[in-house]
C-alpha positions as CSV (number, residue, x, y, z in Angstrom):
1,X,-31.6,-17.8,-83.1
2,X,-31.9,-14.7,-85.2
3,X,-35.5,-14.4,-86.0
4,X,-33.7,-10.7,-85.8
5,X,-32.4,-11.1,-88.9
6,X,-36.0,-11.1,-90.4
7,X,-35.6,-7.0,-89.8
8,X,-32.8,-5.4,-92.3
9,X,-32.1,-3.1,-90.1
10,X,-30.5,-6.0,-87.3
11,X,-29.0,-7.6,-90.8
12,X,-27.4,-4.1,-91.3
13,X,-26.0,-3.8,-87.4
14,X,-24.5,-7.2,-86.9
15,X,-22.2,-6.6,-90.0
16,X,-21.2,-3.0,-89.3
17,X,-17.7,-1.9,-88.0
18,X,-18.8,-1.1,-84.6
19,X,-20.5,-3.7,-83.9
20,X,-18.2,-6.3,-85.4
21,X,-14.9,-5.0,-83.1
22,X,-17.3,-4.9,-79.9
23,X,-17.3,-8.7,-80.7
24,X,-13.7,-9.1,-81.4
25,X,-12.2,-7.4,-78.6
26,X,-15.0,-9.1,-76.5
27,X,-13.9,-12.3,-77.6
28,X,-10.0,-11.5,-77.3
29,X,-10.3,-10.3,-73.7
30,X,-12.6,-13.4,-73.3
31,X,-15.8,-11.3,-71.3
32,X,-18.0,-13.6,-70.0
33,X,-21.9,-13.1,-70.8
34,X,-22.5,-10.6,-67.8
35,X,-19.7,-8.5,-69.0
36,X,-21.1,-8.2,-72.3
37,X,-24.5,-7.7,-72.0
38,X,-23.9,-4.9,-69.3
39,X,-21.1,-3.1,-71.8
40,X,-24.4,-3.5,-74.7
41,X,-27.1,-2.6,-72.8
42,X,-25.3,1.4,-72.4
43,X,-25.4,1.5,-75.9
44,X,-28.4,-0.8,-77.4
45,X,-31.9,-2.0,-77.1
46,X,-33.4,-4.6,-75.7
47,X,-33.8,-6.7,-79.2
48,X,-30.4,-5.7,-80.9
49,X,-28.2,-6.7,-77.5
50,X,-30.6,-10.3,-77.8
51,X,-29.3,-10.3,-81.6
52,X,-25.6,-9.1,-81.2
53,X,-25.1,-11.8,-78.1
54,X,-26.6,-15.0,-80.4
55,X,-24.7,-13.5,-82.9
56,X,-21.5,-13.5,-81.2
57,X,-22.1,-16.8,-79.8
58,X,-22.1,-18.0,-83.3
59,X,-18.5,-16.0,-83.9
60,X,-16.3,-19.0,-82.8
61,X,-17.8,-21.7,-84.4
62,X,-18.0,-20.5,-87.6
63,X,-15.2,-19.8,-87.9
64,X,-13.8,-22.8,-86.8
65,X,-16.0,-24.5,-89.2
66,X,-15.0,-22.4,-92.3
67,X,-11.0,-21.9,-91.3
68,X,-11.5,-18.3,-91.3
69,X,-9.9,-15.7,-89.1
70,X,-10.4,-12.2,-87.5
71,X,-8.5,-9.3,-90.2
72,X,-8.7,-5.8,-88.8
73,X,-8.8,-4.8,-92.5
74,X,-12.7,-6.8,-92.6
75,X,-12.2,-10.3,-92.3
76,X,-13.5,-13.0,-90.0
77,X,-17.1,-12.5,-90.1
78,X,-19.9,-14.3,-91.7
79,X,-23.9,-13.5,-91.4
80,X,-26.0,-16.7,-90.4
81,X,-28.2,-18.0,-87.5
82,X,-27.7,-21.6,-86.0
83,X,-29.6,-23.1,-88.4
84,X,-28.1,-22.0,-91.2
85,X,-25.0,-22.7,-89.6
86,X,-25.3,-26.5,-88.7
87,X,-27.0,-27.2,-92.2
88,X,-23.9,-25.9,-94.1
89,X,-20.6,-27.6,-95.8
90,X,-17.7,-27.6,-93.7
91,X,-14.4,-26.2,-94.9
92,X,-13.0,-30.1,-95.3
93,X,-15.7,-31.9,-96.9
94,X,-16.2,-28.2,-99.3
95,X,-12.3,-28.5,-100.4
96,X,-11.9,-31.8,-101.4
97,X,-15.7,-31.0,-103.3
98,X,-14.3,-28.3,-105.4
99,X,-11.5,-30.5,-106.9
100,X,-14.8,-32.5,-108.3
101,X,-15.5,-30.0,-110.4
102,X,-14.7,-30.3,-114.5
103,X,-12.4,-28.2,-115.3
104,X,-10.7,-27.3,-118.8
105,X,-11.7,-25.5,-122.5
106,X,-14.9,-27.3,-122.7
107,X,-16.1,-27.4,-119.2
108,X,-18.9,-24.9,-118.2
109,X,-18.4,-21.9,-116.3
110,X,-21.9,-21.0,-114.4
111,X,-23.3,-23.1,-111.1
112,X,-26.5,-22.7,-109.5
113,X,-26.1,-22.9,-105.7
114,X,-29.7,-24.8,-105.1
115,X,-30.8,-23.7,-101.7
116,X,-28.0,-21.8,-100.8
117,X,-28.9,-21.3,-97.5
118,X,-25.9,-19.8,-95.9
119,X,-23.7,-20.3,-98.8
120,X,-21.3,-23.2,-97.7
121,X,-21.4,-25.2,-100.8
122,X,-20.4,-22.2,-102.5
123,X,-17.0,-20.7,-100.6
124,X,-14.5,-23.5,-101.8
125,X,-15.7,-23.5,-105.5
126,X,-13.2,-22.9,-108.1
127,X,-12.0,-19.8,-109.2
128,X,-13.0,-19.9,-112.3
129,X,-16.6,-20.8,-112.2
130,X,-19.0,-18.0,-111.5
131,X,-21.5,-19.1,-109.2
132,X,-25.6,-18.0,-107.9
133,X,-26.9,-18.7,-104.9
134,X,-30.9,-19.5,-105.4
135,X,-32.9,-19.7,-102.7
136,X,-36.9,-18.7,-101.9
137,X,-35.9,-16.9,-98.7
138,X,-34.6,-13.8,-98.9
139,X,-32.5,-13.9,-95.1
140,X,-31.1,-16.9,-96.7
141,X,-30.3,-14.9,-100.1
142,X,-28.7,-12.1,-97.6
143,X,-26.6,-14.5,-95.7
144,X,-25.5,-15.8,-99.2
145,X,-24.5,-12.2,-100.3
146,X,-22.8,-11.3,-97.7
147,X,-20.8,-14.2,-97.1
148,X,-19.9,-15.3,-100.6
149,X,-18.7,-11.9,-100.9
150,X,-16.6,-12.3,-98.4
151,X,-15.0,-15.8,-99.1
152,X,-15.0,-15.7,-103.4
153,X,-15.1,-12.1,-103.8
154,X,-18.6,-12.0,-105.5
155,X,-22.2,-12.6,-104.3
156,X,-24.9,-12.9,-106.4
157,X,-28.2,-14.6,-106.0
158,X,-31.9,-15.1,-107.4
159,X,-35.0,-15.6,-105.2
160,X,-36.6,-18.6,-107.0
161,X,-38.1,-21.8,-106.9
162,X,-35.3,-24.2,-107.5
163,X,-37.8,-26.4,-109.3
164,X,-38.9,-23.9,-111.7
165,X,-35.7,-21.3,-112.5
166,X,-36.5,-19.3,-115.3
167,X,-35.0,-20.3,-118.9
168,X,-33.0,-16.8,-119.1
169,X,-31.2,-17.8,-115.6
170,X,-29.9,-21.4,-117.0
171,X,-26.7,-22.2,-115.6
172,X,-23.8,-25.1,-116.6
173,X,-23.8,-27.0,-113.7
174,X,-25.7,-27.2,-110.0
175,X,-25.3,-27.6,-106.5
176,X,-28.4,-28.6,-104.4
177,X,-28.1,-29.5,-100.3
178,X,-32.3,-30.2,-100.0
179,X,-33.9,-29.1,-96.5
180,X,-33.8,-31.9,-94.0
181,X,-34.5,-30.6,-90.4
182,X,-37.8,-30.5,-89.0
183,X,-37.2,-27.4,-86.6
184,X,-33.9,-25.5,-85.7
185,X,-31.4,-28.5,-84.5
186,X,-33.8,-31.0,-85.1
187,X,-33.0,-33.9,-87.0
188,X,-35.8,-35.1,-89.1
189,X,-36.4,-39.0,-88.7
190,X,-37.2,-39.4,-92.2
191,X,-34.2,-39.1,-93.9
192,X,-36.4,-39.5,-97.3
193,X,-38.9,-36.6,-96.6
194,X,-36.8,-33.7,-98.2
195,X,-37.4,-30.3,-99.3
196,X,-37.4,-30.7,-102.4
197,X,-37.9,-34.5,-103.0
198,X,-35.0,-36.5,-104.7
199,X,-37.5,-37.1,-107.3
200,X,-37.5,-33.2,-108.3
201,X,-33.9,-33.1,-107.4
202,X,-33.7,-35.9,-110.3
203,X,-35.8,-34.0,-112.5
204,X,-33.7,-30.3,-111.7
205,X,-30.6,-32.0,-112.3
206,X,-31.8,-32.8,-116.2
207,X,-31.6,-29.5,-117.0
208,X,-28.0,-29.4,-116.1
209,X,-24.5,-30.7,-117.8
210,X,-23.8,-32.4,-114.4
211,X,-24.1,-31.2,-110.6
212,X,-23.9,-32.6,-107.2
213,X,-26.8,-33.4,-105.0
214,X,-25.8,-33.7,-100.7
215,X,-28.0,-36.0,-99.0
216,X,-27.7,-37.5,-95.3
217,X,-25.5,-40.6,-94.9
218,X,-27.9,-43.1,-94.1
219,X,-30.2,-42.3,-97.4
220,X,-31.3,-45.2,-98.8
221,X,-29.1,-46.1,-101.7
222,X,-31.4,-48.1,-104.0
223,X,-33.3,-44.8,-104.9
224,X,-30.3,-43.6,-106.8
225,X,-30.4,-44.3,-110.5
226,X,-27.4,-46.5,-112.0
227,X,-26.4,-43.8,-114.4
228,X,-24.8,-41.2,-111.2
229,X,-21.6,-41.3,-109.3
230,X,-22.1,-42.0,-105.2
231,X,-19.5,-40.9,-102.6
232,X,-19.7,-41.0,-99.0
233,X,-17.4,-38.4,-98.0
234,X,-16.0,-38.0,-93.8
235,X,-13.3,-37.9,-91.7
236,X,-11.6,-40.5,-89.8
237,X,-14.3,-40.9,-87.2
238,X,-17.7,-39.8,-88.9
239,X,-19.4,-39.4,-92.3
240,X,-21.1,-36.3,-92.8
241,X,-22.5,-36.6,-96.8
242,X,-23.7,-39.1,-99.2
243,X,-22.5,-37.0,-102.7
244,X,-24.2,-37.5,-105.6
245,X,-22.7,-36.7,-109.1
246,X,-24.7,-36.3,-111.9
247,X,-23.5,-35.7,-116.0
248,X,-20.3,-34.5,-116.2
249,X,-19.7,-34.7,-112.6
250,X,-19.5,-37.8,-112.8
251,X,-16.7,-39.4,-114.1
252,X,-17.0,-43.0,-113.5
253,X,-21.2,-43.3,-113.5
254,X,-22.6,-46.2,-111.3
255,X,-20.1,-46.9,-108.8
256,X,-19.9,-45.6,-105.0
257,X,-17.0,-44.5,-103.5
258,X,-15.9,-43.8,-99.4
259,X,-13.5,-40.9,-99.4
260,X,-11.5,-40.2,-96.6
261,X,-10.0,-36.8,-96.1
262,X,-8.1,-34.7,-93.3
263,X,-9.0,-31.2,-91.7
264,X,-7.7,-29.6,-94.3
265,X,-9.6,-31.6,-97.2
266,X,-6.6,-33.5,-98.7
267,X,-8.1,-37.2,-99.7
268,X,-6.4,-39.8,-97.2
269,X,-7.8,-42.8,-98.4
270,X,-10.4,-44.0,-100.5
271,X,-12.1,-47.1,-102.0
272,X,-14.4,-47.7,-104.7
273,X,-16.7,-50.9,-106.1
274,X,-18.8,-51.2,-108.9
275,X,-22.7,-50.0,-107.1
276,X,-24.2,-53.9,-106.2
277,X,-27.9,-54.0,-105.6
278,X,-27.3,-57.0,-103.0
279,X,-25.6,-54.3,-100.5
280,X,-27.2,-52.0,-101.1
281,X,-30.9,-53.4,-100.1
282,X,-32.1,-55.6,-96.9
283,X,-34.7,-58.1,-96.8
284,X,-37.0,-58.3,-93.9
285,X,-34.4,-60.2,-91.7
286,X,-32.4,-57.4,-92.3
287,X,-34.1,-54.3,-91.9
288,X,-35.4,-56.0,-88.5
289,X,-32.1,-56.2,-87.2
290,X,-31.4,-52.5,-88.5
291,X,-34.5,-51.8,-86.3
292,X,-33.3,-53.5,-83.5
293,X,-30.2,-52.2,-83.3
294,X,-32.0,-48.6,-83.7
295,X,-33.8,-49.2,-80.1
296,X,-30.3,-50.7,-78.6
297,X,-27.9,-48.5,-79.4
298,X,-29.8,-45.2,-80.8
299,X,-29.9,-43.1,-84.3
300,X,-26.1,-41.8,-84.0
301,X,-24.9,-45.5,-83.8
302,X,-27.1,-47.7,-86.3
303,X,-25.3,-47.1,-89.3
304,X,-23.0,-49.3,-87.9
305,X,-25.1,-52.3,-88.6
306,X,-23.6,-55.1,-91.2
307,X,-25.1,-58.2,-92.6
308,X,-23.7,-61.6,-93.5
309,X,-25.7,-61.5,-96.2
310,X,-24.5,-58.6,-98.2
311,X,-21.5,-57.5,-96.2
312,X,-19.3,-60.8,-94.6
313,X,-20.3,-64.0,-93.5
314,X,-20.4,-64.8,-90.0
315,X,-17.5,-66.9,-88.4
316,X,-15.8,-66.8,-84.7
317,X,-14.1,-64.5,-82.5
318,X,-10.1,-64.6,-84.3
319,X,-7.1,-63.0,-83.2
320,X,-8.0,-59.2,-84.1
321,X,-11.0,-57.2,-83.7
322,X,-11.1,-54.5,-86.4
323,X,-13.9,-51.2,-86.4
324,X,-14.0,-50.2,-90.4
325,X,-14.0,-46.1,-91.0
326,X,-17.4,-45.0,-90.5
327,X,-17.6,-43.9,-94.3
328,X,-16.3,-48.0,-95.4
329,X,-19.5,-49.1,-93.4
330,X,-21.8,-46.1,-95.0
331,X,-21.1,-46.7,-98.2
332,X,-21.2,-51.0,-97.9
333,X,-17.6,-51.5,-99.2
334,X,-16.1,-52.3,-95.7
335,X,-16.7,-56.2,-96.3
336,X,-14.9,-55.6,-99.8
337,X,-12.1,-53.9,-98.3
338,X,-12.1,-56.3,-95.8
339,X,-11.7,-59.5,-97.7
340,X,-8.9,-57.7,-100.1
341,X,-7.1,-57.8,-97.6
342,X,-7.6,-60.9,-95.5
343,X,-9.8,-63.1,-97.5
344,X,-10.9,-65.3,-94.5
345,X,-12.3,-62.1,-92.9
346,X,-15.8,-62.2,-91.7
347,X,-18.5,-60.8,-88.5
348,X,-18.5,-62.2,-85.5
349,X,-22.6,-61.3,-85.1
350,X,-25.4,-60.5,-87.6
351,X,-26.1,-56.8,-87.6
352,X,-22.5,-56.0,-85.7
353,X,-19.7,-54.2,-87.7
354,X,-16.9,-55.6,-85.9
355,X,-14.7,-57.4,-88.3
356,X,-12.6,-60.6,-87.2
357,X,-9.3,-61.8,-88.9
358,X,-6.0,-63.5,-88.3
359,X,-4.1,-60.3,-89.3
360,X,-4.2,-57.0,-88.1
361,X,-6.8,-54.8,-91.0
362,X,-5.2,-51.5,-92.7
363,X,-5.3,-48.4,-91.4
364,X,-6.9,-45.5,-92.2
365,X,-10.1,-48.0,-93.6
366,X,-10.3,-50.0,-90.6
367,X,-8.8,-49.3,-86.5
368,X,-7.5,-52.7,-85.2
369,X,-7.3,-54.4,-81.9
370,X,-5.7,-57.6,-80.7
371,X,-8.1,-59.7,-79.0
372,X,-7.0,-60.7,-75.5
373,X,-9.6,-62.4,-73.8
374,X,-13.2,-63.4,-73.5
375,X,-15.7,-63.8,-71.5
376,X,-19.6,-63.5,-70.7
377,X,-21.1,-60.1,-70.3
378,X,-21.4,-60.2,-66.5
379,X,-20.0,-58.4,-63.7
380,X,-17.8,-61.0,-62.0
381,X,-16.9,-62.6,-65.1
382,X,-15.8,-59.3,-66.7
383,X,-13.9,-58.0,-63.1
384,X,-12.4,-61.3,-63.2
385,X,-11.2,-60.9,-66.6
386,X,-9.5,-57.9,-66.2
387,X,-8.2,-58.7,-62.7
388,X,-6.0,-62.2,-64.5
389,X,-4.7,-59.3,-66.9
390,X,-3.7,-56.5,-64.4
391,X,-5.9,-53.9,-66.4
392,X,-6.4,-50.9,-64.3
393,X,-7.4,-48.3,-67.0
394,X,-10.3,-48.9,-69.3
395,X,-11.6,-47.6,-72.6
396,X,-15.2,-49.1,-72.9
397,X,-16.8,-49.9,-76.3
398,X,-20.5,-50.6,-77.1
399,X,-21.9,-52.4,-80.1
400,X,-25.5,-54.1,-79.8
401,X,-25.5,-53.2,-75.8
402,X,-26.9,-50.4,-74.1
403,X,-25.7,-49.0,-70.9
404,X,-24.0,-46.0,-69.6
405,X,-20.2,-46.6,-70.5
406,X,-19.0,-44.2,-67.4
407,X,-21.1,-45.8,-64.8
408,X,-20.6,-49.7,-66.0
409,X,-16.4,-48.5,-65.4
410,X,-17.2,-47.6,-62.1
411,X,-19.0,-50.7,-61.4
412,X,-16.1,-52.9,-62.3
413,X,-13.7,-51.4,-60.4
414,X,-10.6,-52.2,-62.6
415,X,-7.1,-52.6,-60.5
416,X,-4.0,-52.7,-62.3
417,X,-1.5,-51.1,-63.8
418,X,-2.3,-52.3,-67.8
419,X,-4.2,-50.4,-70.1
420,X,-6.7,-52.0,-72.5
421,X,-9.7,-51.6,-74.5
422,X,-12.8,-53.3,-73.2
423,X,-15.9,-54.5,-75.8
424,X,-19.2,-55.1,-75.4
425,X,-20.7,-56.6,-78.1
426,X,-22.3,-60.0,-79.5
427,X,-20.9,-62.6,-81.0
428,X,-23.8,-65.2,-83.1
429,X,-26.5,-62.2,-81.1
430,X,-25.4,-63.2,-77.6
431,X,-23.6,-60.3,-75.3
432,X,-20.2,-61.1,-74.9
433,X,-17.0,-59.1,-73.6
434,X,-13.9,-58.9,-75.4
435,X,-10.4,-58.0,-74.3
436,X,-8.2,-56.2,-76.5
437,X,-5.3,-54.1,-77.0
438,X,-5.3,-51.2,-79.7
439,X,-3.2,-52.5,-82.5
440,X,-0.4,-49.9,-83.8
441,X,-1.4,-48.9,-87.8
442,X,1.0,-50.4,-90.3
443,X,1.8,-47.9,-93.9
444,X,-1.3,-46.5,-95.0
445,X,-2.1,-48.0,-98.2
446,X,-2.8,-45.9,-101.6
447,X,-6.6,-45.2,-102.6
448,X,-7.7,-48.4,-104.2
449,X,-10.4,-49.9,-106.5
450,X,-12.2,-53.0,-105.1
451,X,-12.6,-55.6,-107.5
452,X,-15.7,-58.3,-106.9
């Protein structure tokens, strides 16, 4: 969207009063598109109606994404296009970010906001440092304005290169999210081919006392020098950044941590290792498997390949079937965690992240299941399966199969009045079905350190 905001003049009517309560009350009496664009068009041309309806479309989810809420006295607006918007730090991951920062009589007070596009990296920072957004485009420098003035109260920015700032702008510390989307909502394949290149990001970051670089989950880890911090930072169910902490950022230089946090960016779990070049590479074998499983199962799902070789060693189906936290199996510390807790822990097929164990894994790092059954991957065998164990409801799960999940239910036809949770997966790389039963989470345990 919002080419629009290319003209000043659009920039200037999506944040006005009038328009801004048109697009409240629209959204409070819930008017549906037809409603809105008739009540517009008595009032607006062609192009602004266009830019205040993918405007207001926008309304919800930013605000949903930055925990912000409508304030008759101004609040509740932010200016951006999609773009901008699906490129920028959440409120969760941001908060836990800003407790990263140094703090104290000798810590800095200035941060540069490298490519600030809509500001996100900037709302959550601590009060007491003074940040600037810098950015080449100046509807991304606007955004950043606006916005920052709206969530910290100040709002100032510098059209630059971020390679080349000028000495009289130096700043303490930096932020940097590089460019890595090909068009609007396109993911770019290359998860190396950033704007600019981790090699100038290396070479910005030297002219800092320490800063934080966001890069995409799956980047490959081995082009990281020793000397930073790495932290895969998500959810329960996802993994949204691969941090990395540079000088005084970061506080225990050449380790890699998974944090865990909740909606409200508390930490619920982490885990940390020393950084071990042997997980963090793959030999041919390897990256042939990740390649494989990148045709089967498709780009959202390959981070979920492991390796006996780097990860756990490979051993049979045991009593429980655990999934480890998609930020344990980003970062390479799920087989760690794993054997900390049940040393006889291993895979149950090359390139799979399913771990197997006579006891149950601990939650939040890993969800486990209690294995129930097996059988081949087959149609009667499977109906058979779950017709000896009365399972009538199904939750389907695919790892190194593809198939539609809805329509394979439908096929099998369960009858019953159990619930269970069905797998397909591979066990030594043949297809295989597994029969569990969701295993209720014990205490959570404390952040830990993983010792190897």
């Amino acid at each position: 969207m919002l080419n629009y905001l290319c003209h000043m003049l659009l920039t200037d009517l999506l944040t006005s009063a009038t328009v801004q309560e048109f697009i409240q009350n629209a959204i409070k009496l819930k008017k549906d598109v037809l409603q809105v664009s008739s009540a517009l068009g008595k009032k607006y041309s062609f192009e602004e109606r266009a830019a205040i309806m993918d405007y207001m479309a926008l309304v919800p989810k930013f605000r949903e994404k930055f925990g912000i809420s409508y304030s008759k006295k101004g609040g509740g607006f932010l200016l951006c296009d999609k773009l901008a918007l699906e490129q920028s730090t959440a409120q969760d991951i941001g908060r836990y970010k800003a407790e990263l920062w140094p703090s104290g009589p000798d810590a800095g007070t200035t941060v540069h906001d490298l490519c600030c596009g809509m500001g996100g990296d900037s709302f959550y920072l601590p009060s007491h440092l003074h940040v600037t957004g810098v950015d080449m485009d100046t509807d991304r420098l606007a955004m950043y304005r606006y916005n920052c003035q709206a969530m910290r109260g100040e709002g100032n920015t510098l059209q630059s290169d971020v390679r080349n700032i000028p000495d009289s702008e130096r700043a303490d510390y930096f932020t940097i999210d590089p460019a890595r989307r090909a068009a609007e909502g396109e993911n770019q394949r290359d998860l190396t081919n950033l704007t600019p290149t981790f090699a100038e990001v290396l070479e910005i970051a030297k002219r800092y006392r320490g800063g934080m670089a966001k890069l995409p989950p799956g980047y490959p880890t081995g082009e990281i020098p020793t000397g930073t911090e790495i932290v895969y930072i998500g959810g329960h169910s996802d993994c949204r950044e691969c941090l990395v902490l540079f000088g005084e950022l970061a506080k225990t230089p050449g380790t890699v941590r998974a944090v865990m946090v909740d909606k409200a960016g508390k930490l619920v779990s982490q885990w940390s290792a020393e950084r071990d070049t042997a997980r963090e590479t793959r030999d041919d074998a390897e990256q042939r498997l990740f390649d494989e499983n990148f045709q089967r199962e498709g780009r959202d799902r390959v981070y979920r390949t492991a390796s006996s070789k780097s990860d756990l060693p490979l051993g049979e189906i045991s009593k429980y079937l655990s999934e480890p936290a998609a930020v344990l199996v980003r970062s390479r510390l799920f087989g760690l965690a794993a054997l900390a807790h049940d040393p006889s822990a291993h895979l149950i097929s090359e390139g799979i992240a399913y771990v197997a164990s006579d006891i149950p894994m601990p939650a939040p790092g890993f969800t486990s299941y209690e294995v129930l059954d097996r059988c081949e991957l087959s149609t009667g065998a499977v109906r058979a399966m779950l017709a000896a164990h009365g399972i009538g409801k199904l939750t389907l799960k695919l790892r190194g199969v593809k198939l539609d999940p809805d329509a394979e239910i439908a096929r099998l036809k369960p009858k019953g009045k159990e619930s269970a949770i069905l797998f397909y997966t591979r066990a030594y790389g043949e297809k295989i079905a597994i029969l569990a039963r969701l295993e209720v989470p014990g205490a959570r345990p404390q952040p830990q350190t993983i010792n190897h």
